[in-house]
C-alpha positions as CSV (number, residue, x, y, z in Angstrom):
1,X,0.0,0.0,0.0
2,X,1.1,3.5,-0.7
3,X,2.0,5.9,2.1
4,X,-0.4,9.0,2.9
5,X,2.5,11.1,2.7
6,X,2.6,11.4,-1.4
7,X,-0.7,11.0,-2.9
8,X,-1.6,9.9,-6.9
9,X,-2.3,13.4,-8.2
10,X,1.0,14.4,-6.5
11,X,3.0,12.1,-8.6
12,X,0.6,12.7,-11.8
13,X,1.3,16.4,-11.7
14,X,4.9,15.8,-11.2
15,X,4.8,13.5,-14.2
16,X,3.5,15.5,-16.5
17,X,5.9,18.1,-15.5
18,X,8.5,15.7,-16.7
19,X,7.2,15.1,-19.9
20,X,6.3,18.9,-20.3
21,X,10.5,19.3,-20.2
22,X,10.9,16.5,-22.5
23,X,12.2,13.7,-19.8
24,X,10.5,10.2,-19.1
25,X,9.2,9.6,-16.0
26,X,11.3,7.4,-13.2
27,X,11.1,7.3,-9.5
28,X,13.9,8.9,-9.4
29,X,13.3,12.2,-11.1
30,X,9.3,11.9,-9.9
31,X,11.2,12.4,-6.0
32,X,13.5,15.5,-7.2
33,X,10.3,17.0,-8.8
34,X,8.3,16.6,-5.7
35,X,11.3,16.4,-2.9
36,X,10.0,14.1,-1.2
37,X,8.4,10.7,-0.7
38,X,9.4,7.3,-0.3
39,X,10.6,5.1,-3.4
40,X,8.0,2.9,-2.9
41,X,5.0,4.9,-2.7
42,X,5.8,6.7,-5.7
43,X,7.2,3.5,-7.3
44,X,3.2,2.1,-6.5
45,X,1.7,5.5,-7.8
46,X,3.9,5.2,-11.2
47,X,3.0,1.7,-11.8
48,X,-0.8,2.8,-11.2
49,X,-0.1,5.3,-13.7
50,X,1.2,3.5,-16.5
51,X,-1.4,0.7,-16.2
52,X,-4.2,4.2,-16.9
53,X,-2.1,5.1,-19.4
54,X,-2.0,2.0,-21.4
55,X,-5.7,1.4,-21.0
56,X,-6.4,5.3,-22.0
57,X,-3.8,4.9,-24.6
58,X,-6.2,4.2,-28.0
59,X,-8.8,6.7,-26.6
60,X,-10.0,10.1,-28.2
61,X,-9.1,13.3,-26.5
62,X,-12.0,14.7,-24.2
63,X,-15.2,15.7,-25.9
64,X,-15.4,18.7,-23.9
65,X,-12.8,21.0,-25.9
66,X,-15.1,23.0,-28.7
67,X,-16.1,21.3,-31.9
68,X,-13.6,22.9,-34.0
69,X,-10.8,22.1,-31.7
70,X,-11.9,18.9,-31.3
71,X,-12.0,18.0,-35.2
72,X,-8.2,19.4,-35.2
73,X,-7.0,17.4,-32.3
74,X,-8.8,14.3,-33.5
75,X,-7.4,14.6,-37.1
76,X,-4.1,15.3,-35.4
77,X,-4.4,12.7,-32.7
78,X,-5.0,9.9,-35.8
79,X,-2.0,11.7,-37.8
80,X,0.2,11.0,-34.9
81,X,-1.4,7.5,-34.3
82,X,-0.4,6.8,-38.0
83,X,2.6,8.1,-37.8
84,X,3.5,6.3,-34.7
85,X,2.2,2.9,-36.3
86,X,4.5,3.4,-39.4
87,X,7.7,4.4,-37.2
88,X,6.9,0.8,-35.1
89,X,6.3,-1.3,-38.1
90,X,10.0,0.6,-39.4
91,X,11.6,-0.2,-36.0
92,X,10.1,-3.9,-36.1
93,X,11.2,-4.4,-39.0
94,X,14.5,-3.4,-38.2
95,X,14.9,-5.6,-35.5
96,X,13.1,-8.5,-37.0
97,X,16.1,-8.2,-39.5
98,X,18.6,-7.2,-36.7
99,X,17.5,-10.5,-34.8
100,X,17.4,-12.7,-38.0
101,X,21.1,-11.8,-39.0
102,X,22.0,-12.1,-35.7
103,X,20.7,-15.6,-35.1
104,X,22.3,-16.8,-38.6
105,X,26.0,-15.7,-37.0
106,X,25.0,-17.5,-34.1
107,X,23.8,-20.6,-35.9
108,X,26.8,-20.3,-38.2
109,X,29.3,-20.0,-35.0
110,X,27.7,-23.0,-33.7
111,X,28.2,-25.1,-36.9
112,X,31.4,-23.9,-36.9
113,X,31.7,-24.7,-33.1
114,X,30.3,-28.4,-33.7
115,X,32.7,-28.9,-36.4
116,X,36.2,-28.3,-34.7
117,X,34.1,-30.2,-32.1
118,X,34.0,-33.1,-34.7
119,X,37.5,-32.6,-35.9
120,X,38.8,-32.1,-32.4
121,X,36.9,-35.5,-31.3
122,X,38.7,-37.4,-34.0
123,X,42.4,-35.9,-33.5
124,X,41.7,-36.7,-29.8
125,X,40.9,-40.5,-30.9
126,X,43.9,-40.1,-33.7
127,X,46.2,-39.0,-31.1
128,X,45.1,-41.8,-28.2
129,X,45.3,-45.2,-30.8
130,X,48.7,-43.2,-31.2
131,X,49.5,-43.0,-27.9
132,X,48.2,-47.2,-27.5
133,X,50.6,-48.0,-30.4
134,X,53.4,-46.1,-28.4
135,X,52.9,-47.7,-25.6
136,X,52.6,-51.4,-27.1
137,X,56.1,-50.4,-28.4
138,X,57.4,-49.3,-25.4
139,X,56.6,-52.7,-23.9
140,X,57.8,-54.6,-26.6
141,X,61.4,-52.6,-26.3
142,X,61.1,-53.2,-22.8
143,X,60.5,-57.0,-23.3
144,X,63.8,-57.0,-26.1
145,X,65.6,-55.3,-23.6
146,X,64.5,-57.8,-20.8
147,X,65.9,-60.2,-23.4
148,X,69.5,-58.7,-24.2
149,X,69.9,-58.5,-20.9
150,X,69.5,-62.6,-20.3
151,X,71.0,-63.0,-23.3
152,X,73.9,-60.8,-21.7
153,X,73.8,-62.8,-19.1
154,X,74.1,-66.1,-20.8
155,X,76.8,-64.7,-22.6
156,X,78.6,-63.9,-19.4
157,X,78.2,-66.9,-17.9
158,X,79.6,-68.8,-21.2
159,X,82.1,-66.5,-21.0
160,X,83.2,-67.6,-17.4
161,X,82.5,-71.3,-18.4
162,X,85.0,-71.5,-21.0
163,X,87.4,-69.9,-18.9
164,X,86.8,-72.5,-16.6
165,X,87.4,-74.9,-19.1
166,X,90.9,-73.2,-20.1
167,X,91.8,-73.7,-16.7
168,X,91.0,-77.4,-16.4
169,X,92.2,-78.0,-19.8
170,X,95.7,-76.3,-18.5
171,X,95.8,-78.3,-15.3
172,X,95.0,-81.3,-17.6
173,X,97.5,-80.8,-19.5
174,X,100.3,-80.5,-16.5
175,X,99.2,-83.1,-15.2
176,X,99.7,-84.9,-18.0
177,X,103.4,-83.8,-18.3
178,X,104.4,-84.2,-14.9
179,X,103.1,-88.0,-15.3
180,X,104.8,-88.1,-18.4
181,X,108.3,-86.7,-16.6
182,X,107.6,-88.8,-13.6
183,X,107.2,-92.0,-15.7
184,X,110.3,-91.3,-17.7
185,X,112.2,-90.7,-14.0
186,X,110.9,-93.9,-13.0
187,X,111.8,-95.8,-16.1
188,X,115.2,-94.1,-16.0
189,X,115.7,-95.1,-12.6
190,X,114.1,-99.1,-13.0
191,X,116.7,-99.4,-15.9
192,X,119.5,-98.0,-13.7
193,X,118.7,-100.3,-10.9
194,X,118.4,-103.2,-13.3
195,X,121.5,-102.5,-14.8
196,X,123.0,-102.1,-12.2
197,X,121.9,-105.6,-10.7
198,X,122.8,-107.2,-14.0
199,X,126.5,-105.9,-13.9
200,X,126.5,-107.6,-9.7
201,X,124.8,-110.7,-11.3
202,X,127.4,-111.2,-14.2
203,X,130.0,-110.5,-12.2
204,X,129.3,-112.9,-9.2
205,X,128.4,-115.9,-10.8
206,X,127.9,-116.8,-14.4
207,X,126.2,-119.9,-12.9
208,X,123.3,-117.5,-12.0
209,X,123.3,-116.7,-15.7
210,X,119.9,-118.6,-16.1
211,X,118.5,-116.4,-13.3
212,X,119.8,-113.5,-14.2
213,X,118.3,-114.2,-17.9
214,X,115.2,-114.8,-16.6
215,X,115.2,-111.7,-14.1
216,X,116.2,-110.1,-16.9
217,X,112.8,-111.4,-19.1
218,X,111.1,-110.7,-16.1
219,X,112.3,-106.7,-16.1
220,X,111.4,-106.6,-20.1
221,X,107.8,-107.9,-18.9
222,X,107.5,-105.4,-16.1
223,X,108.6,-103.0,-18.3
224,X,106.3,-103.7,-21.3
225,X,103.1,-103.7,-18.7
226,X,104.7,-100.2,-17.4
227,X,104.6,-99.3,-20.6
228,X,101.5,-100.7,-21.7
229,X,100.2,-98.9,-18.4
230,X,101.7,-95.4,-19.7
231,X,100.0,-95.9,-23.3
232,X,96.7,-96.4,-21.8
233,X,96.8,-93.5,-19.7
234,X,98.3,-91.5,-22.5
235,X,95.2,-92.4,-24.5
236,X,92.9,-91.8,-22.2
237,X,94.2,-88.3,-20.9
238,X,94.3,-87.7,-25.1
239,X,90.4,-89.3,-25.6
240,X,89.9,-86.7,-22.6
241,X,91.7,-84.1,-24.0
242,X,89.8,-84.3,-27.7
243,X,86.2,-84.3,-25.7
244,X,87.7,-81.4,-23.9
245,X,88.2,-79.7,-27.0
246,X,85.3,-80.7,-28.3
247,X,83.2,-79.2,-25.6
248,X,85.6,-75.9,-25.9
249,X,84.2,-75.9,-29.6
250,X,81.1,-76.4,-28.7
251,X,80.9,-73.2,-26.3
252,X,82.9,-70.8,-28.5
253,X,80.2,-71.2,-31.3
254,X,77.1,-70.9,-28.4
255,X,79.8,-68.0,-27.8
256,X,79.0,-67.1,-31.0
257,X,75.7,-67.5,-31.2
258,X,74.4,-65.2,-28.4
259,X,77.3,-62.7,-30.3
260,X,75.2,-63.0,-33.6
261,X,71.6,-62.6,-31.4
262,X,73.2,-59.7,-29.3
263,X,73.7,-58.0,-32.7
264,X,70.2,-58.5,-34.5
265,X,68.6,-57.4,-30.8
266,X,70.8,-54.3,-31.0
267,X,70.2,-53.7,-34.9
268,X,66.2,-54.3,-33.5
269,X,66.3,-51.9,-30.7
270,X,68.3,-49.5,-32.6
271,X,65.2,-49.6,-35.4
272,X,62.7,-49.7,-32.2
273,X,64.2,-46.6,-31.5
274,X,63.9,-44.9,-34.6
275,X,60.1,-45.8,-34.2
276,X,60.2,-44.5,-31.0
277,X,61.7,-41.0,-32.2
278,X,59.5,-41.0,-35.3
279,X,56.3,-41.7,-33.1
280,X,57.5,-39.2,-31.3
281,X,57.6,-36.7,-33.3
282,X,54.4,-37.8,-35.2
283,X,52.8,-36.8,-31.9
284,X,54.6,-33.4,-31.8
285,X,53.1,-32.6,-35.0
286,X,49.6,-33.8,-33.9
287,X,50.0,-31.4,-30.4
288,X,50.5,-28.8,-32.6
289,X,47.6,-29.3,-34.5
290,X,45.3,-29.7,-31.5
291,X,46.7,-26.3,-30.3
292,X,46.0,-24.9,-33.8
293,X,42.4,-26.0,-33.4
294,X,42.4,-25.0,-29.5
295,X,43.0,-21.5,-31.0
296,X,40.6,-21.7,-33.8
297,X,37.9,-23.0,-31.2
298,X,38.7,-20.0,-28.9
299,X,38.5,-17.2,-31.6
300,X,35.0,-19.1,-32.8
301,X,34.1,-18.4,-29.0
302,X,35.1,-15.4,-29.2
303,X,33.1,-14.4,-32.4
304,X,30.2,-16.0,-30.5
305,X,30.6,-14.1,-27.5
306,X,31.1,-10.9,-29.6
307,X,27.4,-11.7,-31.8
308,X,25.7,-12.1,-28.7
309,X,27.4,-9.3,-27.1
310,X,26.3,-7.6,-30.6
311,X,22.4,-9.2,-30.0
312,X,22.1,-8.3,-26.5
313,X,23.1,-4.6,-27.2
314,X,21.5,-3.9,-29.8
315,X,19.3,-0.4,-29.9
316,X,15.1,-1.3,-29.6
317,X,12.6,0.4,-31.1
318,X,11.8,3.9,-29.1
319,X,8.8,3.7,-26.7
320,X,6.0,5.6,-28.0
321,X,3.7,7.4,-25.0
């Protein structure tokens, strides 16, 4: 309810003084004509204002001016009513157009929104099957890499196992000449002895001839099965020392083998690698085309933003009192 302190033909006065100097009525400018009054009594007294003017709007001017003024201000009131029609048909027909073009930019930006929408959907699944591929390669390198090492490993032990080998085959081999030497010694020293006991023999008793022949005989027998005894063991430490070399063989070409496969899984990681640096840089060149589009999609946004900026500010058709 409005206060008693500002009544309706207070505030009607005041706004037609406002519209006498040419200036719309507002609460505002209705309290610095009157200097006084709350905002919301005259706020209530304006609003009953405008709802009597819009209903008194189509009217006639009073019937009690004389006839000839009358006919004057009703031709003139239909001249301005005509006027005023024309000048909001032109002003809505302005805006229609106004509105029309505007909402074509709009539905244009949004096309052109949706589209590096489309196009940045499939660079986004482009650049992640790239990313799957990368990382399917980064595993296999991982899994060759897995493998050179256990191949390196293989090769180390091998390495360590022929060396082994060496070493046994050296002792092997010392042994076998210090056997040899010691068996010579021996020999040397059974034929001294011998001798020596065939010299006593002869010269005590030639009657002990028959005995000393057959000492003698059995000497040469000793010695043959001494001998025989050497040649076996000479063969055997020679059978051992072929299946030594044999097995020395053997290793140098496994030796040779992880060599060869250490080469093709270097000559493999080394074209991994290439993939790696080509992928790589395959995805450099896609970031950069993602940040293109970024760009593009922000100065669509912009252009958008601007259009409905454009749209929102754009001048309506004067009111007409």
């Amino acid at each position: 309810m409005a206060r008693s302190g500002v009544q309706y033909e207070d505030v009607q006065r005041a706004i037609h003084t406002l519209m006498s100097r040419g200036d719309t009525p507002s609460v505002q400018r209705i309290r610095e004509v009157l200097g006084t009054g709350s905002f919301t009594t005259i706020s209530e007294h304006l609003r009953l204002w405008r709802i009597e003017r819009d209903e008194n709007r189509d009217q006639p001017p009073s019937q009690e001016l004389p006839e000839a003024l009358q006919t004057l201000t009703l031709e003139l009131w239909r001249q301005a009513q005509e006027v005023a029609t024309e000048s909001l048909a032109l002003y809505r027909q302005e805006a229609d157009q106004r509105v029309t073009t505007a909402l074509e930019a709009s539905q244009e930006s949004e096309r052109r929104a949706e589209d590096a929408g489309q196009r940045e959907s499939a660079i986004a699944d482009h650049l992640a099957k790239a990313q799957s591929r990368l990382e399917e390669q980064s595993a296999t390198l991982a899994s060759c890499q897995a493998e050179r090492d256990a191949l390196a490993d293989r090769e180390a032990k091998a390495l360590q196992r022929v060396q082994q080998l060496n070493k046994e085959l050296t002792r092997l081999q010392e042994r076998n000449e210090a056997l040899g030497t010691q068996h010579q010694e021996e020999l040397a020293a059974r034929d001294a002895d011998y001798q020596s006991r065939l010299q006593q023999e002869e010269q005590r008793n030639e009657a002990a001839e028959a005995r000393l022949m057959s000492l003698l005989d059995d000497v040469r027998q000793e010695r043959q099965n001494a001998d025989k005894q050497h040649g076996t063991r000479q063969a055997q430490l020679e059978a051992r020392n072929e299946s030594l070399d044999k097995q020395l063989q053997e290793q140098r070409m496994q030796l040779a083998d992880y060599r060869q496969r250490e080469r093709e899984a270097s000559w493999e990681l080394e074209q991994r690698k290439e993939q790696d640096r080509e992928r790589k840089r395959e995805q450099e060149r896609i970031e950069h085309r993602l940040e293109e589009k970024d760009e593009e999609i922000e100065t669509l946004k912009k252009r958008l933003l601007e259009t409905q900026a454009r749209l929102a500010n754009a001048p309506l058709p004067p009111f007409i009192y």
